[in-house]
VEXTOR-98536 format. One record per residue (C-alpha): residue number from 1; residue in one letter; x, y, z. Coordinates in Angstrom, 1 decimal. Example, Ala and Ser with C-alpha at 12.3 -4.5 7.8 and 13.67 -1.06 7.14 Angstrom:
1;A;12.3;-4.5;7.8
2;S;13.7;-1.1;7.1
***
This chain:
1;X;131.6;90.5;107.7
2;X;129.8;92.9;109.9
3;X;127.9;94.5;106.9
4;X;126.8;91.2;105.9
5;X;125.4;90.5;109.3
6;X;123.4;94.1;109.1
7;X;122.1;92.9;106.0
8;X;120.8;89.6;107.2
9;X;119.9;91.5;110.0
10;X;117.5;93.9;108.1
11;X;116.7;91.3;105.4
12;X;114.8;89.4;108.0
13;X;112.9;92.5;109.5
14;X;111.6;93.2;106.1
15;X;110.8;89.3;105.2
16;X;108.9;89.5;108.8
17;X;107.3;92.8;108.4
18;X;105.9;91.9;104.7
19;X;105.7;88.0;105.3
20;X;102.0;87.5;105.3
21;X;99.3;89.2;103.5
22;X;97.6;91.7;104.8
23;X;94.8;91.2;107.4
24;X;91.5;92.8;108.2
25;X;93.5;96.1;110.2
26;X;93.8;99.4;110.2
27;X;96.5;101.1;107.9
28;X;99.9;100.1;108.7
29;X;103.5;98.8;107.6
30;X;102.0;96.2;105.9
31;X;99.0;97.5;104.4
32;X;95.6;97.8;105.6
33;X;92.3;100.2;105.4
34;X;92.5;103.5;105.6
35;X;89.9;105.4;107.4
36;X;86.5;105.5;106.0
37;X;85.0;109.0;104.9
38;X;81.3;109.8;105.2
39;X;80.2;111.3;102.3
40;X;76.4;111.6;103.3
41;X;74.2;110.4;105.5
42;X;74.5;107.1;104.4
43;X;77.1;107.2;102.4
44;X;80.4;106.2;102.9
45;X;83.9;105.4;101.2
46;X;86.8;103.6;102.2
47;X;89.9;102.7;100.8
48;X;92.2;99.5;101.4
49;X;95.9;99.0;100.4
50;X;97.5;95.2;100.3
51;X;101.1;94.0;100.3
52;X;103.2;92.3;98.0
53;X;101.5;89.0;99.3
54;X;98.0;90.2;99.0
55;X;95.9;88.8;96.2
56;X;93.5;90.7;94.4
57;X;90.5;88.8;95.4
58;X;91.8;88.6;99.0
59;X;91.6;92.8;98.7
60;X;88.1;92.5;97.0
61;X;86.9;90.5;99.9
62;X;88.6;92.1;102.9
63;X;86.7;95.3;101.4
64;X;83.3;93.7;101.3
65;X;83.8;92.4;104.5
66;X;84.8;96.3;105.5
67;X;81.8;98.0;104.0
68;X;79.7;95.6;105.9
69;X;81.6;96.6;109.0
70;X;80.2;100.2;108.8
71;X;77.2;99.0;107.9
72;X;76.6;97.2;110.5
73;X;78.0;99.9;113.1
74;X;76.0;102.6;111.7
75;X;72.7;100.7;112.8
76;X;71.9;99.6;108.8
77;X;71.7;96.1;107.6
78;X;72.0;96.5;104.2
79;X;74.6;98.4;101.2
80;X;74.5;98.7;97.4
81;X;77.8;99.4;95.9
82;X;77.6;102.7;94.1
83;X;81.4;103.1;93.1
84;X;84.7;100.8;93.2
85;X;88.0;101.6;91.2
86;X;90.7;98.9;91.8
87;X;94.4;98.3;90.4
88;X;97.8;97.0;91.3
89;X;100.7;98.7;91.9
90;X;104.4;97.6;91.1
91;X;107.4;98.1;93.0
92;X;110.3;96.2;92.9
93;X;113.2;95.1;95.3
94;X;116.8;94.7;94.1
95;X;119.6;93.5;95.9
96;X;122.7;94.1;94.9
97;X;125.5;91.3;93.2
98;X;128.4;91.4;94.9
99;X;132.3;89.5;94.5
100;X;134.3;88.2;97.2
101;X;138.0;87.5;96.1
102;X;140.7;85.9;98.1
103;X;144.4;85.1;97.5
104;X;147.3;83.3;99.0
105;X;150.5;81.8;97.9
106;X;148.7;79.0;95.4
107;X;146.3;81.1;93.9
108;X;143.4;83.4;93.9
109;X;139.6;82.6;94.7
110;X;136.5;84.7;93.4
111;X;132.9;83.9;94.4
112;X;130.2;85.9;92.7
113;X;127.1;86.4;93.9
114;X;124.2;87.6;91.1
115;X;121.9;90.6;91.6
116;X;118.4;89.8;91.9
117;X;115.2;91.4;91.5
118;X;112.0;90.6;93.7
119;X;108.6;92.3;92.0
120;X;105.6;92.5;94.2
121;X;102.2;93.4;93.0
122;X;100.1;95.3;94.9
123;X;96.5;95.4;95.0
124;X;94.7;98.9;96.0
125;X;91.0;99.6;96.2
126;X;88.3;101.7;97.5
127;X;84.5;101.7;97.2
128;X;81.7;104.3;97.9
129;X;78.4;102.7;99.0
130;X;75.7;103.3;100.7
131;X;73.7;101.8;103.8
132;X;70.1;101.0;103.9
133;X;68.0;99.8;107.3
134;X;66.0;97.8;104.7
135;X;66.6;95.7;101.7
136;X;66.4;98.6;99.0
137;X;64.6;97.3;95.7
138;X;65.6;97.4;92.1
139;X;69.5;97.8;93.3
140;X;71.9;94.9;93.8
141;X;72.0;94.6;97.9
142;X;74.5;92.8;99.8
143;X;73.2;91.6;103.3
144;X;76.3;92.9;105.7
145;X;75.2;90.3;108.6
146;X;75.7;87.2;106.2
147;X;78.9;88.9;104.9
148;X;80.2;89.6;108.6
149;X;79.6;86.0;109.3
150;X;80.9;84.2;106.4
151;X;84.0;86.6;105.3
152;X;85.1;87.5;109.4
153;X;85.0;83.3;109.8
154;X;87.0;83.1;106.5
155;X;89.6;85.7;107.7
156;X;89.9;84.6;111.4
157;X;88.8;88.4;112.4
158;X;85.3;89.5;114.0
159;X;83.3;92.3;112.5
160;X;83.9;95.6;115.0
161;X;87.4;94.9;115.6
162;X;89.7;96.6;113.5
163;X;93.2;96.3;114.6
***
């Protein structure tokens, strides 16, 4: 009985711990960016690793919404993509089946409980750009003050503040 209340115990840290997708933060237990790395003088990469709950397009967002960060701290307005690898990586959870029997005088009693498996998918990304002060031509430009205001709204976070 005690092992089964350690279990609950340490199933409900983990549900809590891996719960929710992962937000606009630093790297942690639940995912996050990892630093970024200047490359050049304007260039930059960074690198961002979702939970089991994160979507694809959540990742691909909370990166744009990253790159613009820099931007914006490193006194530039502007960045063209020059490089971005993504994929998903697989893990999988399995609990253990397990069989309870009891006896007495009119009989025996098994309960079974199955194994199962939980699979979560998860996304990982980086991306190499570069910052601009001014709209660079003949390159594919995001603006990073229009994506700090529309993606920072969408994800309930502010541009500059990295958890």
């Amino acid at each position: 009985m005690k092992t089964r209340a350690i279990l609950a115990a340490l199933g409900a840290v983990v549900v809590t711990m891996t719960g929710c997708a992962t937000g606009y933060q630093s790297q942690g237990l639940t995912g996050g960016f990892a630093r970024e790395v200047q490359l050049d003088d304007d260039t930059y990469r960074v690198a961002f690793n979702g939970n089991g709950y994160t979507s694809p397009e959540r990742a691909q967002e909370l990166m744009l919404l990253r790159m613009a960060d820099v931007t914006l701290s490193h006194g530039h307005q502007f960045f063209v993509v020059l490089e971005q690898n993504g994929r998903i990586e697989t893990s999988s959870l399995v609990t253990p089946g397990f069989t309870t029997v009891s006896g007495s005088r009119s009989g025996w009693f098994a309960m079974s409980t199955p194994a199962t498996v939980q699979t979560f998918n998860k996304p990982r990304t980086y991306a190499v750009f570069r910052t601009f002060a001014d709209r660079p031509e003949n390159a594919k430009s995001y603006n990073a003050t229009m994506l700090c205001t529309s993606l920072a709204a969408a994800y309930q976070t502010t541009c500059g503040q990295v958890k």
